[in-house]
N, C-alpha and C positions, 0 to 999 in steps of 0.2 A: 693119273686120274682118268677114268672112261667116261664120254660125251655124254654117257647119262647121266651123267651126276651133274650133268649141266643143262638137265631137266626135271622143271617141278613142274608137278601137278596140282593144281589147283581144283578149286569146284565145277560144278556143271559140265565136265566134261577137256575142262580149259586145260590146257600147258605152257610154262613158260620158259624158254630155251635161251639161257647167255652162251651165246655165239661166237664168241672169242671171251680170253679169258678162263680161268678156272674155278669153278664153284663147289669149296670145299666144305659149305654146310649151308642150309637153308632151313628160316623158321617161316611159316606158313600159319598166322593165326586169323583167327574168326574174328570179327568186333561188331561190337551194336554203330552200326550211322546211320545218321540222322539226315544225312543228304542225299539218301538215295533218292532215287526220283520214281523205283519202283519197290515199291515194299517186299517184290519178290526175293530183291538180287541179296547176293552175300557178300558183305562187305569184308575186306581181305585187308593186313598187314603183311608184307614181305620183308623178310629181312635177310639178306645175301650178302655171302662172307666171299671173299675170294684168296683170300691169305690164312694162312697159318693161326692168325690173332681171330678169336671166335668169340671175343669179349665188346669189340665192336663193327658191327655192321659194314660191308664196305659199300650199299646203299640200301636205300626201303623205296619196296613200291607200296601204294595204297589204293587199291582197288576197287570197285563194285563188281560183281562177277554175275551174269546172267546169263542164261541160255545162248543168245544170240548177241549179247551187247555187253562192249566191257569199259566201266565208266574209269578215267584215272582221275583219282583223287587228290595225287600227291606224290611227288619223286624226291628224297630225299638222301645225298645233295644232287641235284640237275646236274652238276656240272661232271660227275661220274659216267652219266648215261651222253654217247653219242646220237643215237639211233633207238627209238620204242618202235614196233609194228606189230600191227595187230592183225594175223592172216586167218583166213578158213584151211582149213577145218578148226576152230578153234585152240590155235595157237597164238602164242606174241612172244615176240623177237626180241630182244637187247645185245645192243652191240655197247660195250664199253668205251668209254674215253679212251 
């Protein structure tokens, strides 16, 4: 598998790069939330596979996604993820457990 496939694109310009580990599918959906805090941003479901088995998720991020600011909603399960960063130029990091 080539390192791009262990980058998605997201909105606004954003990307998000698993950094060890291999990402052999990723769903990227839009949803209505209610928690934004700016009516602009886009609220994001992530769903990233790193195995073979594509029937379940091996975690979800839950995002707000705006130009400059990126809200997390929700990592499902935490104890998957070691490391979240959020760098400029608009990208965010995940390092795997």
């Amino acid at each position: 598998m080539s390192e791009e496939q262990n980058v998605i694109q997201l909105t606004e310009g954003w990307v998000l790069r698993v950094l060890n580990g291999t990402v052999t599918k990723a769903d990227v959906k839009m949803v209505p939330d209610s928690t934004a805090v700016d009516p602009d941003s886009t609220a994001v479901d992530i769903e990233i596979y790193t195995t073979g088995d594509t029937t379940v998720p091996a975690f979800t991020l839950q995002l707000n996604v705006l130009a400059d600011v990126i809200e997390v909603i929700g990592i499902d399960p935490i104890q998957k993820i070691q490391k979240l960063a959020i760098k400029m130029p608009k990208r965010i990091e995940v390092t795997l457990a």
